[in-house]
N, C-alpha and C positions, 0 to 999 in steps of 0.2 A: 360211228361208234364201233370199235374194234368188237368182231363175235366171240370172244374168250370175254368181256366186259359184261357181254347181253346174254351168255350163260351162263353169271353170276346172279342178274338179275333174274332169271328164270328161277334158278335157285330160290334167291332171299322168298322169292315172290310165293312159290309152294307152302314155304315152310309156315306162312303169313297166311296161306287158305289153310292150311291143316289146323292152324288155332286161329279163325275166322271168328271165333265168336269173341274171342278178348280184343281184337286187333282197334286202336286206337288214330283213327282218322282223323286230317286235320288239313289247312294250307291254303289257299287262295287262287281265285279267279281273277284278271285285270286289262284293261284296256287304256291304253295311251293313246296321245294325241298331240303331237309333235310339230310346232309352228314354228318353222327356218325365215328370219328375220329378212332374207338377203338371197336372190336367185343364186343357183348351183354356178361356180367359176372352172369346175375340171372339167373336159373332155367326159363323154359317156353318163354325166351325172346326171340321172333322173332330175328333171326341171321342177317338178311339183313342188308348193310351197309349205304341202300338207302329209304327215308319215301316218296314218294312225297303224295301229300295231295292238295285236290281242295275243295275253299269254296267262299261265296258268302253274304253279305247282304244287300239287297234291302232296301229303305226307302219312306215311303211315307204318305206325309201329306196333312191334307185340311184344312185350316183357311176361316171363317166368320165371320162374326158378326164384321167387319171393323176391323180385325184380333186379334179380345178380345177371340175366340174359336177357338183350333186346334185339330185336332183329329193323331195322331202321330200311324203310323203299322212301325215294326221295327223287319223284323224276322232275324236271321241266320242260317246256315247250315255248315258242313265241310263233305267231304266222306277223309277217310285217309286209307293207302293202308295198313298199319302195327295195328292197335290199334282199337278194335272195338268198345271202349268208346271214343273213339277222332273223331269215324265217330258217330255224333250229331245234333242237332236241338235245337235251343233256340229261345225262344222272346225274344229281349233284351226289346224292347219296345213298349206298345198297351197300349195310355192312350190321355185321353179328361185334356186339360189345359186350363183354365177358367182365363182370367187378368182383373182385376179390378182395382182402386183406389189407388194405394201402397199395392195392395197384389195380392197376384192369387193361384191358387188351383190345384193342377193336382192327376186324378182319373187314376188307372190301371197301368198297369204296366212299371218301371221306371227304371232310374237310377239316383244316387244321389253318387259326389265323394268329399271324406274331404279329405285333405294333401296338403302338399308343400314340402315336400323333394324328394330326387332322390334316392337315394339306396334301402327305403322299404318306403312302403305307410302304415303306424302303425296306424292309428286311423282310415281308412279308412272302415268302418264295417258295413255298410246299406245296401250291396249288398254284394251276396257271391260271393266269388272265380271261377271262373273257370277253375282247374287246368292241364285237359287236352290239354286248348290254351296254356296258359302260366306260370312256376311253379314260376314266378315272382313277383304273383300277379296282373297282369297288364289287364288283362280278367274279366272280370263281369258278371255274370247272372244277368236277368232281376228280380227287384224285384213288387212283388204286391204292392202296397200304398196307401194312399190319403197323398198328400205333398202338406201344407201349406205353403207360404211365403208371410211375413208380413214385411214391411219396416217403418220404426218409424225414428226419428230426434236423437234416443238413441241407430240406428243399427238394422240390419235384423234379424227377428228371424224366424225361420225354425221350422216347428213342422211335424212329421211322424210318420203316424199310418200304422205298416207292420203287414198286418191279418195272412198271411202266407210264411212258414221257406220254404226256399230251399235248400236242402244239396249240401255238395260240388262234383263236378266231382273230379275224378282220373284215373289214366292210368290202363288198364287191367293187370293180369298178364306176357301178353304179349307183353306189350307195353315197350317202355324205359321212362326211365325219373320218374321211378318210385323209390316206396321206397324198401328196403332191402325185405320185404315182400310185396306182394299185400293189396290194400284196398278191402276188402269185402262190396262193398256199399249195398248189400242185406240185408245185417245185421246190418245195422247201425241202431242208438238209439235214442232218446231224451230223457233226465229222468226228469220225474217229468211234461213232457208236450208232445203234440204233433204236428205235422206241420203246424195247425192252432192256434198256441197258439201266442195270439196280442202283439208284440212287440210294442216296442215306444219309439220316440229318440225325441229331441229339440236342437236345435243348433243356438245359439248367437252369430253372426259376428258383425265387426265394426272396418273402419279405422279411424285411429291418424294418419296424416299426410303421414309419409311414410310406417308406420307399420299397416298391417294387422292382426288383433286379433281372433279367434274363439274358443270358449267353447261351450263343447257338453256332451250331457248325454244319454247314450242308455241303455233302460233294455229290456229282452227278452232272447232267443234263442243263444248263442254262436256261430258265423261262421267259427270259429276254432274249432275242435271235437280234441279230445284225438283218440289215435288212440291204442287200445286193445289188447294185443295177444290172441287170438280165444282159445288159450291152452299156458298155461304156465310149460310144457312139452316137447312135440314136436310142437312147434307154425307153421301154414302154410299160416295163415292170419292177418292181421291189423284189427279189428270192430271198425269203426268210433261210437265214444259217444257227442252227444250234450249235451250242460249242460244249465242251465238257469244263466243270469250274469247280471251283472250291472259294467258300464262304464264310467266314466267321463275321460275327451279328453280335450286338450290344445293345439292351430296350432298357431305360429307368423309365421310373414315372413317381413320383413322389408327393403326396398333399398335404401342405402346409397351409395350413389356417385357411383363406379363401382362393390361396394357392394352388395350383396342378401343372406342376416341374414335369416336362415331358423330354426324353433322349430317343431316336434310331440311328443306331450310327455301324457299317458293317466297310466291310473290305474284304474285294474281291481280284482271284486272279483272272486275268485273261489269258492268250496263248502268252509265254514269255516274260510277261507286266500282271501287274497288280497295279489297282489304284482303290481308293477310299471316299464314302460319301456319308452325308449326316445331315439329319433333319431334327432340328432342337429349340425349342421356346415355351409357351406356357397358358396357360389359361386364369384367366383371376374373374369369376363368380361373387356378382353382388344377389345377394340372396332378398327375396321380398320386395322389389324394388316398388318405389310409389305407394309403396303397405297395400297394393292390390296379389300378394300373394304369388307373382313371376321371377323368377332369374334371369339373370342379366350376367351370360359371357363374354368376355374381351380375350382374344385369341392372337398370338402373337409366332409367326415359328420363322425360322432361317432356314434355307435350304441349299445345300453344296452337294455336287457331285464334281468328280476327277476326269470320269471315262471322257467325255469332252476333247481334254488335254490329249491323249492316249489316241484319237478318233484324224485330228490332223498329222499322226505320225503314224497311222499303223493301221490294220482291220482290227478292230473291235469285236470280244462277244455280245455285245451289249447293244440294245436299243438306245439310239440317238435319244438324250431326255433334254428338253427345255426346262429342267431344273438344276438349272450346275451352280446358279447364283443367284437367290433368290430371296427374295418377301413375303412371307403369306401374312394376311391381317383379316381377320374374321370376326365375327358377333354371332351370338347363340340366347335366341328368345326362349325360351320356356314358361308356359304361360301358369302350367301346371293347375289346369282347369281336367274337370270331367272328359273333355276332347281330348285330352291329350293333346293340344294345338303347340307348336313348334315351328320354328325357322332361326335357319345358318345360310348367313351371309358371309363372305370371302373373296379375297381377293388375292393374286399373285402376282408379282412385280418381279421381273428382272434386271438385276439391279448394272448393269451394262447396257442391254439394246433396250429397256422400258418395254417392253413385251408384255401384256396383263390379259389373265384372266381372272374373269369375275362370274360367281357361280352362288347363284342362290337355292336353298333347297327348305319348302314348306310340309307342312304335314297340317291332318286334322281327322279326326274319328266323326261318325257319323252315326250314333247308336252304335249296337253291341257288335256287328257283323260288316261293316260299309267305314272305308277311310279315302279319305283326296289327298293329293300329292303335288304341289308344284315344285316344276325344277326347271332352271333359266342356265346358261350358259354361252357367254360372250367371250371374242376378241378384237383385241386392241393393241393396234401398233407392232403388228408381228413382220417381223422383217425377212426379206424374200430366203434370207439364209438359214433361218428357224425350221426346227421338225415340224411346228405348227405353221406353217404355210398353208398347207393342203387343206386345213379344217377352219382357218381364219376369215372366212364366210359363209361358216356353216352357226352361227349366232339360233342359238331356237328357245323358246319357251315348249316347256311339256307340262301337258294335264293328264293328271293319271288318277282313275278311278278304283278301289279294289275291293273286291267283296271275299271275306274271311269264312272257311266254312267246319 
């Protein structure tokens, strides 16, 4: 964590003892337990068939000012028994938000999420990855900002000024879940700029009726890095390369009757080229099913990316995706009992090499304090040419325990 970040937190952190007695604590303690279906196949990979992993993040805020000012500490932590970049430390979040009159302001560091699809979050680019939680995307690093929002009678408009880049996490060479080779994050790049170089994005929301609309424009820093062979001879490493880009981004989402019409669809330059990707389909919700009072989702979406095309002619800024042609088909139980009990099931097909993953994810509350989590994660038929080679027998089931406090 860069020391001009952890002299913010010092900061937020004072300000939250000097009004100690209002300050509103909250967030969760948890422990995983992680069962890899299939012995490690890379060079250097911990052989164990067992991860567990304990992590934690606390939260804590203090509003005044007849709660137009909050000051927001948002740290996390994981120690992990296999992978010594998965045992980390992040701020998700250390920032003063200011509400006014139809707008408000928030200073330090944040998060900010764009999208409405379920299979991949495609325009979601204001915060990076963190891909030693989850190589789904679904994990955030805290990003630095000042985030503008303005509400007009013509729709919200969002403005974000990000002073400084955070690169992305990845698994050790000893870790699973990695790629075919290690990332050398030591050696990563940015060209043409460096960790402080002032990104900035604007984004236009506004509903019609049932349809929700969002156009967004980000230029800066790339959160996707190309990923380099260290030697194109005898290769033993990945060099992640940042590139500088510009982004325009399109989100619908629209519900009709048992309906929910989902759009991400954005285009991006690279050095020279632009190419375009979209991820678009729907969701249809039978309500009550069996008259036992559960919903019953049926998930449908298409997924295309270009960079691909671009990747056999040329260096890319972009992270190699196994989503340039794709299938996603899912189900979503909702039981909608006292538990709060849940499960989404999924699957992805590529519709050229048949490459599939299949990823289940369960939930359940346990009284007022205590919830269980399962999540499974399979491959199938990944072919030696796939970005997913390297993690194509890393198959695991995870039991995750968490206690609310």
């Amino acid at each position: 964590m860069n020391i001009r970040i952890v002299v913010v937190v010092v900061i937020a952190f004072v300000v939250l003892v000097c009004k100690a007695q209002a300050i509103e604590l909250s967030g969760f303690v948890a422990t995983d337990l992680r069962l890899f279906a299939q012995p490690a196949a890379l060079p250097n990979q911990n052989p164990s068939f067992l991860n567990p992993s304990v992590f934690g993040q606390p939260e804590l805020r203090q509003e005044w000012n007849n709660r137009a000012d909050r000051v927001t500490l948002i740290p996390f932590g994981r120690y992990d028994s296999l992978d010594s970049r998965r045992s980390h430390w992040d701020l998700r979040e250390v920032n003063w938000l200011h509400r006014g009159d139809g707008w408000n302001v928030q200073v330090g560091v944040g998060k900010v999420f764009w999208g409405v699809t379920e299979s991949r979050h495609l325009i979601d680019i204001v915060n990076q990855t963190d891909e030693v939680e989850n190589i789904r995307g679904e994990d955030k690093l805290g990003q630095p900002m000042v985030n503008v929002n303005v509400a007009t009678r013509y729709g919200n408009i969002n403005l974000l000024y990000l002073p400084y880049f955070r690169e992305r996490t990845f698994p050790s060479s000893r870790g699973r879940l990695r790629f075919e080779l290690p990332v050398d994050t030591d050696s990563a790049r940015i060209n043409h700029a460096t960790n402080w170089h002032p990104d900035w994005a604007v984004r236009w929301s506004h509903t019609f009726g049932r349809w929700d609309i969002g156009i967004a424009y980000f230029s800066g820093v790339s959160r996707e890095p190309r990923l380099v062979p260290n030697s194109f001879v005898r290769p033993t490493a990945f060099i992640p390369v940042y590139e500088l880009i510009n982004q325009v981004s399109l989100d619908v989402q629209g519900a009709v009757g048992k309906w929910l019409w989902k759009l991400e669809a954005m285009t991006r330059d690279v050095p020279g080229r632009r190419f375009a990707a979209v991820v678009t389909g729907f969701e249809y919700t039978e309500s009550n099913i069996l008259g036992v009072g559960a919903d019953l989702g049926l998930l449908l979406e298409y997924l295309y990316d270009g960079r691909e095309k671009l990747s056999r002619t040329a260096l890319t800024n972009t992270l190699p995706t196994p989503f340039d042609n794709d299938i996603f088909v899912g189900a979503r139980l909702a039981l909608n009992d006292e538990q709060d009990s849940q499960l989404l099931f999924g699957v992805t097909v590529d519709l050229k090499t048949q490459a599939t993953i299949a990823s289940v994810k369960g939930s359940r509350r346990i009284g007022g304090n205590w919830k269980v989590e399962l999540e499974s994660l399979s491959f199938f038929n990944i072919p030696h040419t796939d970005i997913l080679i390297g993690q194509s027998r890393d198959d695991f089931v995870q039991f995750r325990l968490i206690r609310f406090f």
